[in-house]
Structures are given as structure tokens and as C-alpha cells.
N, C-alpha and C positions, 0 to 999 in steps of 0.2 A: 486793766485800769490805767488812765494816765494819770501820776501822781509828782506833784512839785512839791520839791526836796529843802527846806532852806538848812544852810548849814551842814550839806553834803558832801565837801572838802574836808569835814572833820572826819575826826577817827569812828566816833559810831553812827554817824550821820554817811559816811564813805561806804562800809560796811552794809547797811540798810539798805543803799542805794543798791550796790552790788548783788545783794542775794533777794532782792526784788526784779532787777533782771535777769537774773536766773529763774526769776518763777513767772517770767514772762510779759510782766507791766512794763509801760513806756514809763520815763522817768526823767525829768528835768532837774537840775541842782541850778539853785540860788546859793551865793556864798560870797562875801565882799573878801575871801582870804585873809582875815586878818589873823585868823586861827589853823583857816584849812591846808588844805595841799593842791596845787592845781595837778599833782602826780597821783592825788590820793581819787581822783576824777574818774570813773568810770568809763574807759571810752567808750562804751557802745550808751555814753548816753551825752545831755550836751550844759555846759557849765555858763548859768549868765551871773558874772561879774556883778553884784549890787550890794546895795546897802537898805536894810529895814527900816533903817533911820532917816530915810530920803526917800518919803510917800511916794513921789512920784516915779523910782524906780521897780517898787515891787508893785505898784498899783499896771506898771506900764507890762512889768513882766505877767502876770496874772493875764490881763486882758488879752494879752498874746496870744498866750498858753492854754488860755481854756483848760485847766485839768478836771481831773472830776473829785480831787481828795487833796489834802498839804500836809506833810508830814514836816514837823518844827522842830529843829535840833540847833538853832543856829542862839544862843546864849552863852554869854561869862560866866565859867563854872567855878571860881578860886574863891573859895570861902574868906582865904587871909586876904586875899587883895579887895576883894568884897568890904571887910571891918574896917580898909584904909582910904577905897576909891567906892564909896556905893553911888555915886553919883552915874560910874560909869555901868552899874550892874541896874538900875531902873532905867536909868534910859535906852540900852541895849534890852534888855529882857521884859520891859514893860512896854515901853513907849517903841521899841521897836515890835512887839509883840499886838500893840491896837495897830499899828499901820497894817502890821500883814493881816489881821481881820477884819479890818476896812476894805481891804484892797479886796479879799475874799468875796464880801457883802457885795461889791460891784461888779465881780466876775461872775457871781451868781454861784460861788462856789461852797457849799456846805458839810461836808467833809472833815474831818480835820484830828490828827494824832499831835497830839503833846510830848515830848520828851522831858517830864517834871524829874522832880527828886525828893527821895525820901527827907531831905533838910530841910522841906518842909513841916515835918513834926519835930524838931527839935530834939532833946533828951528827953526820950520817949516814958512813961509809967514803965511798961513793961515790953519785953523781948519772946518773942518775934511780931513784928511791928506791923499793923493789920489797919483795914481801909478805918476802922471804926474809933483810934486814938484822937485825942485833940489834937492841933495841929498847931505845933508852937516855935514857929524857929526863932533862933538866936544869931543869926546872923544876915546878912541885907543881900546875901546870895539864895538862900530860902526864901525870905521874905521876897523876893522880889519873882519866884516861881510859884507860891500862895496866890500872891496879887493876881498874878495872871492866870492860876486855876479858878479863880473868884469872875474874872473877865469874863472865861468861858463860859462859867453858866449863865453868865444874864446874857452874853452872847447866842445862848441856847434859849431862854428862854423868851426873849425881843426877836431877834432873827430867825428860828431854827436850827442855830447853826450844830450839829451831831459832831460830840467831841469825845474824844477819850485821851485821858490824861493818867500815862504811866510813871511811875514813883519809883525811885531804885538809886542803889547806893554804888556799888564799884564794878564799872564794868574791865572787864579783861580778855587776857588772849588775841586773837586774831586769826584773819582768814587764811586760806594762800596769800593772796593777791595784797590785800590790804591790813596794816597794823595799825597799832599807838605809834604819833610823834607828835609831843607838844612840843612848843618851842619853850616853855617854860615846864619843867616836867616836875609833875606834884606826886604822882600817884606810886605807891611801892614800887608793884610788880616790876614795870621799864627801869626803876632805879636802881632795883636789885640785878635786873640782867647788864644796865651797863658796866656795873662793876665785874660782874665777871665777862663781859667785852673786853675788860680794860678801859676802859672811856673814865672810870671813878675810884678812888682809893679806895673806896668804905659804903654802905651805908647805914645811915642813922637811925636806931629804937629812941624813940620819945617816949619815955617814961616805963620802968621794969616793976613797978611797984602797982597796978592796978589791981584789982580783983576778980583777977581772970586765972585760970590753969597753971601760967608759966610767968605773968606778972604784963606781958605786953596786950595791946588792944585786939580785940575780935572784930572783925569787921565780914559781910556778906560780900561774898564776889558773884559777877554773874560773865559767864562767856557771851563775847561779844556775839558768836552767831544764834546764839538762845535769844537774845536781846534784840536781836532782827529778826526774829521769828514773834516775838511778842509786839511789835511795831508794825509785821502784817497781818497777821491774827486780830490787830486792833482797825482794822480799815474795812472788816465785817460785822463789827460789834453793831446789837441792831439797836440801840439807844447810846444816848453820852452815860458816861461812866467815870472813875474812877480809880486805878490799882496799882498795888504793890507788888514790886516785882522781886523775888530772893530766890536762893537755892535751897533757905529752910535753912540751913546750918552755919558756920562760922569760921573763919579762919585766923591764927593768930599771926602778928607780925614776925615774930619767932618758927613760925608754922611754915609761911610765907617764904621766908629767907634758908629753912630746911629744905624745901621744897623745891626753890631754884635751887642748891646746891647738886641735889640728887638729879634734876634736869638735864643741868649742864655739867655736872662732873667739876664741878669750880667752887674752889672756895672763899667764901664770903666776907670779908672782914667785914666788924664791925664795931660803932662807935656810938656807945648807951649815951643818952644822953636829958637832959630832967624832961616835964611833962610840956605836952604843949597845950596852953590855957583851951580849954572847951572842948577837950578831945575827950566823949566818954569813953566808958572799957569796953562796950557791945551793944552793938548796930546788926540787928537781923533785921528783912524784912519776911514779913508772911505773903505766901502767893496763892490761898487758897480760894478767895475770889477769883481771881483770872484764869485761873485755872479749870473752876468750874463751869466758869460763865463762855470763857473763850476757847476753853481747850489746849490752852498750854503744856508743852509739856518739854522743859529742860533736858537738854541730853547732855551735858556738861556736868558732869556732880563734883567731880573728881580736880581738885585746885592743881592737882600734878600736870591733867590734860590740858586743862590750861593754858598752865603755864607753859609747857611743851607746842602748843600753839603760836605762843607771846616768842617763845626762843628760836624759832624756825625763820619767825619775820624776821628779828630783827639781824639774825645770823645774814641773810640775804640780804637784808638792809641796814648796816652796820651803821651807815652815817643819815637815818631814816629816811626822807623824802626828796632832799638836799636841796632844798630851797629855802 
């Protein structure tokens, strides 16, 4: 299948692209870099420079390309910067998200996987977090991945357009070839291995006092090449859909930072530090829809192989992408 990429300069959007030509699809990457890596580019596929937000580049790209599927990874994912700039998380994730379905609708292209997130439900009733909760975010980084699973159904329902939209919370580890590099880096896992790089003195637990096992947050990790398997696995689903993606279990930030220790043989300082507003104390997601429906099936359970994953890249890529 020929499948166009957006946002395949990033880290799970990189990844997808790569273990999709492994499994033998042609594959094109759309990506304006403002996030990606032009290293994190797959060569044996080819990278057009654009932007979502300027119709007439993804309209121009589309019409080019002819693909037969789009896989959409290309959104602002920072919940904090989200509560301070949402200006810039609608009009990149929404308004950049109707051009590339407009542009679709003209290429004749019907096809189409979603990369959502579980921020869509908000501080959930209850754990492990399943297609059937109400869907309540709190922040305009959710709110604005709602709007656009709301898009696709009337997209589905007006044009045909066949969509599936997967939900999921932390993705981690890494391939050989390709890892994590934000340029603004949010997520534990890299921040704990930079400190045992050396790159960081410490890092930071936000709040020891939750109601969890050891006092810090539980949160669902999934490996990043499980996560490219549930992204091709979605490009035969025979109706649009919806699903959550977990590994069923939980890890604590405590958990987390053991865990890199025993990886890398390094030990981790660290600096407790109060809560941070809207953080709950556990985030699972449930996968037994996609599971059954698509045939998923995780081979990562294990936060250690993981992470032992996550420390291989960045060992070899010490100063990530370097661009």
C-alpha cells in the first residue's frame, strides 16, 4: 500500500514510517520540521517539507502522491503549553487537521488513521480506561483531538471517509535506527536517561503523596514498536472505529526511575518536588477492543525492555538528531 505520513519526522510518526517499510509499503512523509528530524527521515522513503496550515501545500502534496491511506501524527502534544498557547493547539490540530481532509476528499483519498490520545477522556470514573468512558478533557491539547475525532465521523458519515482513531497515553523505548528527541523534552523515560548521560543533575517527582503504592503517579507506557504495529494493524480495520491503546498495567514514577537505574547501572538523583496541578495518580488505558477487533498483540510488557531500548538509542545518539 502507498501510504502518506504527516508528521513522520517525529518520534512515533519516524518509527511507523520505518517499520511500515519493513513490512514492505511505499511511504511518503509530510512534515514542516518544526518538531521533526530531517535525520529521523527514513531514507529509503522521501520527505516533502510542508505545512497543514497552508491548504494549498498538503492539497498540492496529496494530488501528487495519489496514496491509497494517510496516516496523521503531525500535532502539538504539550498539555502545559496547550493551558498557555491553545490558540496555537486548534489551529495546528484542528484547523490544520480539516485541510489535510479537504485535501484527502480531492485526491479521492479515503483511508485514514488517526494518532488521538487518551486526554481525550479527561480524569477518567474509573481504571483501565475503555472505548465506552465519557470523554471529558481538561485541557485544549485533548480538547482539540476530541474536536477532530468528532470531525471524522461526520467526515465518515458526508464523504465515506474509513477512519480509525487510536487513543493512548506514553509512548516509549525505541527502534535500532530511530528514538525520542524533543527539542523541548516533557516525558520521564529520556529525562531520566539524560541524567544518567550526564546531560542533567537530577530529575524531578511531582508530588510523593498520591494514592498510589509508593506515593508517586502510575502512568501506562507502551513501546514505541507495539505502537507501530497497532498503526498498521489499523490500515485493515474494515469500518472507522475507535480504540484505546495500553499494556493493561502501570508503572510508577518511582518504578520508572528504579528501572532506569538497574538499565544503566547509574545512579539517579533526585529532587521530590510539590504536585503538579491536574496530574491524576493513574492513567491506564484498556486494549481489549483492538485487540479483539484487530488482532493486536503487544510484545513489550516488560517497562525494563523498554527502557533498555530507550538506552541503546540514546547511548549512540548522545546528543539526539543534532539539528
Amino acid at each position: 500500500m502507498k501510504i502518506f505520513v504527516t508528521g513522520g519526522a517525529g518520534y512515533i510518526g519516524s518509527i511507523c514510517v520505518e517499520q511500515m517499510l519493513n513490512q514492505g509499503h511505499e511511504v511518503v512523509v509530510f512534515d514542516n520540521l518544526s518538531e521533526g528530524h530531517r535525520k529521523a527521515v527514513d531514507p529509503r522513503t522521501r520527505l516533502i517539507v510542508g505545512d497543514l496550515q497552508k491548504p494549498e501545500e498538503i492539497a498540492s502534496a496529496l494530488r501528487k502522491e495519489s496514496p491509497e491511506a494517510v496516516m496523521h501524527f503531525a500535532a502539538n502534544a504539550l498539555v502545559g503549553e496547550s493551558m498557555t498557547n491553545p490558540s496555537k493547539y486548534f489551529r495546528n490540530n484542528v484547523y490544520g487537521g480539516i485541510n489535510l481532509l479537504d485535501a484527502m476528499m480531492a485526491a479521492d483519498v479515503k483511508k485514514f488513521v488517526f494518532s488521538s490520545t487518551c486526554a481525550t477522556f479527561g480524569p477518567p470514573e474509573r481504571n483501565p480506561i475503555d472505548e465506552t468512558l465519557p470523554q471529558r478533557p481538561i485541557n485544549p491539547y485533548g480538547e482539540s483531538k476530541l474536536i477532530f475525532e468528532k470531525i471524522l465521523r461526520w467526515y465518515d458519515e458526508i464523504h465515506g471517509l474509513r477512519y480509525v482513531a487510536l487513543r493512548y497515553f506514553n509512548a516509549a523505548g525505541a527502534s535500532g535506527a530511530y528514538g525520542e528527541d524533543h527539542r523541548l523534552e516533557t516525558h520521564i523515560i529520556p529525562n531520566v536517561l539524560k541524567v544518567a548521560l550526564g546531560q542533567k543533575e537530577h530529575v524531578n517527582i511531582f508530588g510523593n503523596d498520591y494514592e498510589t503504592p509508593d506515593g508517586t503517579c502510575i502512568r501506562d507506557y507502551i513501546h514505541i514498536l507495539d505502537l507501530a504495529q497497532a498503526h498498521i494493524l489499523a490500515l485493515g480495520a474494515p469500518s472507522s472505529a475507535c480504540y484505546n491503546l495500553g499494556t493493561g498495567g502501570g508503572t510508577s514514577v518511582r518504578e520508572i526511575i528504579a528501572a532506569c537505574e538497574k538499565v544503566t547501572g547509574k545512579k539517579i538523583p533526585v529532587v521530590e518536588t510539590p504536585r503538579r496541578p491536574g496530574d491524576p495518580p493513574l492513567l491506564i488505558a484498556a486494549s481489549d477492543k483492538v485487540k479483539r477487533e484487530l488482532g493486536w498483540k503487544p510484545q513489550f510488557q516488560s517497562i525494563e525492555k523498554i527502557i533498555e531500548s530507550a538506552w541503546a538509542w540514546h547511548l549512540k545518539h548522545p546528543g539526539g538528531y543534532g539539528d
